[in-house]
C-alpha positions in Angstrom: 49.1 30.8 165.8 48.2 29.2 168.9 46.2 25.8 169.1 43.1 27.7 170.3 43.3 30.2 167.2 43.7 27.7 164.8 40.2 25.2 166.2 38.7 28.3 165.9 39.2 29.2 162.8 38.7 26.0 161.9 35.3 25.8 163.6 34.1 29.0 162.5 35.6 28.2 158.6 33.2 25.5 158.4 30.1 27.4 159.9 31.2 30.5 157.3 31.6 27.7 154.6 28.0 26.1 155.2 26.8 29.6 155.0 28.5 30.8 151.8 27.1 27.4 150.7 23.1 28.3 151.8 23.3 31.7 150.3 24.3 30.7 147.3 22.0 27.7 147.3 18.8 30.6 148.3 20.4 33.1 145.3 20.4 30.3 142.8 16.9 28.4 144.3 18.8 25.3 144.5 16.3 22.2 144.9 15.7 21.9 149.0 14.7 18.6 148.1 18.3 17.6 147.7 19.7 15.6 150.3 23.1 17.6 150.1 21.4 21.0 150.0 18.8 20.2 153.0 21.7 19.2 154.8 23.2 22.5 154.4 19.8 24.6 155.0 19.7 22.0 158.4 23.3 22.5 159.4 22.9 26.4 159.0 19.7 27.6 159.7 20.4 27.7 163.2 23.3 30.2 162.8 20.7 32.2 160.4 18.2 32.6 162.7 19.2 35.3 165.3 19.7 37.3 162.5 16.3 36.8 160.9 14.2 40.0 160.9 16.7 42.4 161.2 15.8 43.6 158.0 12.4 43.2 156.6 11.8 40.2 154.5 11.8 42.3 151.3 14.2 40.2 149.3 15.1 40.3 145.9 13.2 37.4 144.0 14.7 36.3 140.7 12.7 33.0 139.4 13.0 30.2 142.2 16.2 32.2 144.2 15.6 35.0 146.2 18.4 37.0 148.1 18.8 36.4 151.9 19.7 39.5 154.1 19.4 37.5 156.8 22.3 34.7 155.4 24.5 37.6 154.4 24.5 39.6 158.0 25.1 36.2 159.3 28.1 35.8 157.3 29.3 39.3 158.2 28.9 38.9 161.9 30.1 35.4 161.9 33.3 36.1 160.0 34.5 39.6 162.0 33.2 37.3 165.4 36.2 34.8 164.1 38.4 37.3 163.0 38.7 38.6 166.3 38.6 35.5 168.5 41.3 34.2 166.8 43.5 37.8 167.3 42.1 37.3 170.9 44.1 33.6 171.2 47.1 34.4 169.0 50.0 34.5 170.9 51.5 37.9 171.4 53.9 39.1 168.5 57.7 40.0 169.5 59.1 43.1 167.8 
């Protein structure tokens, strides 16, 4: 893998890890008043929001948590959009 492929990956690992981290943190209704989780709704909320109202905001509520459509097409979008900038930057194979 070239050096290119790899930053990337490592780049978009930590934006995909932030937002595994704030959809967990929404299903669970972690306390935003935590410095570690405000950090994480800070960090990733900009990466969330060309993705907000996509769907409609109908999520599923369970006590504090609620499920984010929004976070989750994020993550798909953000993970394929890695997936195939690295392939892009990967040197080619010889057979």
């Amino acid at each position: 893998m070239s050096l290119i492929a790899r930053l990337i990956w490592l780049l978009s690992s930590i934006v995909i890890g932030a937002l595994l981290l704030r959809f967990f943190f929404l299903l669970f209704g972690a306390n935003p008043l935590n410095g570690f989780v405000e950090f994480i709704y800070d960090f990733s909320g900009p990466f969330v929001q060309p993705f907000v109202g996509i769907f409609s905001e109908r999520d599923v509520v369970a006590g504090d948590g609620y499920f984010s459509l929004a976070t989750l097409v994020a993550l798909i979008v953000y993970t394929l959009l890695a997936s195939v900038l690295t392939r892009l930057f990967a040197p080619a194979r010889r057979v």
